[in-house]
C-alpha positions, 0 to 999 in steps of 0.5 A: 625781107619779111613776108608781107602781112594782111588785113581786110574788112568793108567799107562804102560797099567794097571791100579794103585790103591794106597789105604790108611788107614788114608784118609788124606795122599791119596794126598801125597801117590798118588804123591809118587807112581807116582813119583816112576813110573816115576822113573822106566819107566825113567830108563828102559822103552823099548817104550821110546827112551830117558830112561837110558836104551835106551839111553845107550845101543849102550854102553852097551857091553863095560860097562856103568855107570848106576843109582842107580834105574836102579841098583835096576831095574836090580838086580831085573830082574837078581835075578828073573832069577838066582831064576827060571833058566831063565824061567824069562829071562830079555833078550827078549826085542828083541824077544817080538820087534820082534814079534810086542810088540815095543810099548805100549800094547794100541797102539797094533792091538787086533782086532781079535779073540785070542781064535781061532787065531793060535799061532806061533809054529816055535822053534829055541833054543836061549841061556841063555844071562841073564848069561853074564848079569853082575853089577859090583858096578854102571857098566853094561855089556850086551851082544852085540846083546842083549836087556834087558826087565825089564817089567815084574820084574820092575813093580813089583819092582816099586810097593814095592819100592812105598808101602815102600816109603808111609808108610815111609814117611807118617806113614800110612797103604797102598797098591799099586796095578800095575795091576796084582802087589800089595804091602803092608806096614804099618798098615793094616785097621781094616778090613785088605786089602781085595783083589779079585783075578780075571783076568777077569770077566769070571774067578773064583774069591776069596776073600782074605785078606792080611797081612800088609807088604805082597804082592801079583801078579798075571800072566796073558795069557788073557792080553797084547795079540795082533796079528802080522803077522797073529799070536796071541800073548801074552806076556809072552815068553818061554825063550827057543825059544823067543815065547810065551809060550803054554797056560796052565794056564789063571792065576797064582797067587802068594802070598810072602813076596815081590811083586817082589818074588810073580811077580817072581813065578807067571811069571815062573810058567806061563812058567813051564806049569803044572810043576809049580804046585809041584814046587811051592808046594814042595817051600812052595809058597801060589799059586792059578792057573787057568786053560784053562778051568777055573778050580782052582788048588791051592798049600796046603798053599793057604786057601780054601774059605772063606779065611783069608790069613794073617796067610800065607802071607809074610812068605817066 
């Protein structure tokens, strides 16, 4: 078999590898994924006055006839909230608007030191909105007074789609990776899709290997983090209160058989605190958490080191 072949570049502040294991189609798959994330951010990005969703919203309260990818985009997002009660809750696009995050993370001040800086404690209760959410054939209904933001489920959406696209289209092996997301599909390399997971170079990091067709992501308190009003922010909200929730976990990462479901669980247990690990644990889901202080704390599905993870990926 040939060695795999490489392209990287950035897109919504993150950085994309697509890798594939026949060098001769890197071209053709590198237009597919891009093509794939110009669908997505076209249809749902918040930082964008003429995508579909920003176009349509003043008519959303009443019902709107919507595309077949923000379709794809918004079952996504509200079957991650029905699977987590919430906790990955699609209706925060006012709160993160509100605490500053209005525009692409690059353009946000992060100048000051987020490890001391305070964090905004003040807890107002705010309810479950996603539960009025509603599709109904091409129609959305939306709550008047709500915001929907896809981000966090449509990157990871935008990343299966992309990795299924590839090898469908170009009969090859492949692995897209939107940063902390990554599918797969098609044949894998004879040395299997080798993957280290580590955040950021302070953090603990593992080797792994994924099985063709597995995906995996991974969630992160360290990144997209930016100061408003004299607060430190992240943005990965506590959909109770529509603040970010309590750091406890660094990173969490998660291994499924879609990047949507890894994205999913990995995003919610970020929010569960220490809550997620028997949560996880008692679903069966192959999880790797890293704590505060850099400690690693895994679910019994995830392999010890040195790891080969393709006998457990893409089982669940």
């Amino acid at each position: 078999m040939s060695p795999e072949a490489r392209e990287d570049w950035s897109i919504w502040g993150c950085d994309v590898s697509v890798v594939v294991n026949d060098p001769t189609t890197l071209a053709a798959a590198g237009a597919i994924v891009r093509d794939v994330t110009r669908q997505v951010d076209d249809a749902c990005s918040r930082f964008r006055n003429d995508s579909e969703l920003a176009r349509l919203a003043s008519s959303l309260p009443g019902g709107a006839t919507i595309s077949p990818m923000l379709c794809t985009l918004v079952d996504g997002a509200l079957g991650a909230a029905f699977l987590t009660d919430g906790d990955v809750d699609p209706t925060l696009g006012n709160e993160l608007a509100r605490l500053g995050y209005d525009r692409d993370i690059g353009q946000l001040y992060a100048g000051a030191d987020l490890a001391t800086a305070p964090m905004d404690i003040r807890l107002t209760h705010r309810p479950q909105a996603w539960r009025q959410v509603e599709r109904s054939g091409s129609v959305l209904t939306v709550p008047a007074g709500v915001s929907l933001d896809l981000g966090a489920t449509a990157k990871a959406v935008a990343a299966d789609l992309a990795a299924a696209r590839v090898a469908s289209e170009l009969h090859c092996g492949v692995l897209v990776g939107l940063g902390g997301d990554i599918a797969t599909a098609g044949s894998e390399p004879q040395t299997g899709w080798e993957v280290l997971v580590q955040d950021t170079d302070a953090d603990p990091s593992q080797q792994v290997s994924l099985a063709p067709g597995a995906a995996m992501a991974t969630s992160s308190t360290q990144k997209r983090r930016w100061m408003s009003d004299g607060y430190a922010r992240h943005h990965i909200l506590d959909p109770r209160f529509g603040i970010p929730v309590e750091v406890v976990w660094r990173t969490v990462t998660v291994a499924a058989a879609s990047c949507l479901r890894a994205n999913t669980f990995s995003t919610a247990a970020i929010v569960r605190g220490l809550r997620a690990v028997g949560w996880l644990e008692s679903l069966g889901v192959a999880a790797r958490f890293v704590n505060v202080a850099g400690r690693v704390v895994t679910t019994q599905t995830w392999p010890a080191e040195p790891a080969q993870m393709t006998s457990i990926l893409g089982v669940r």
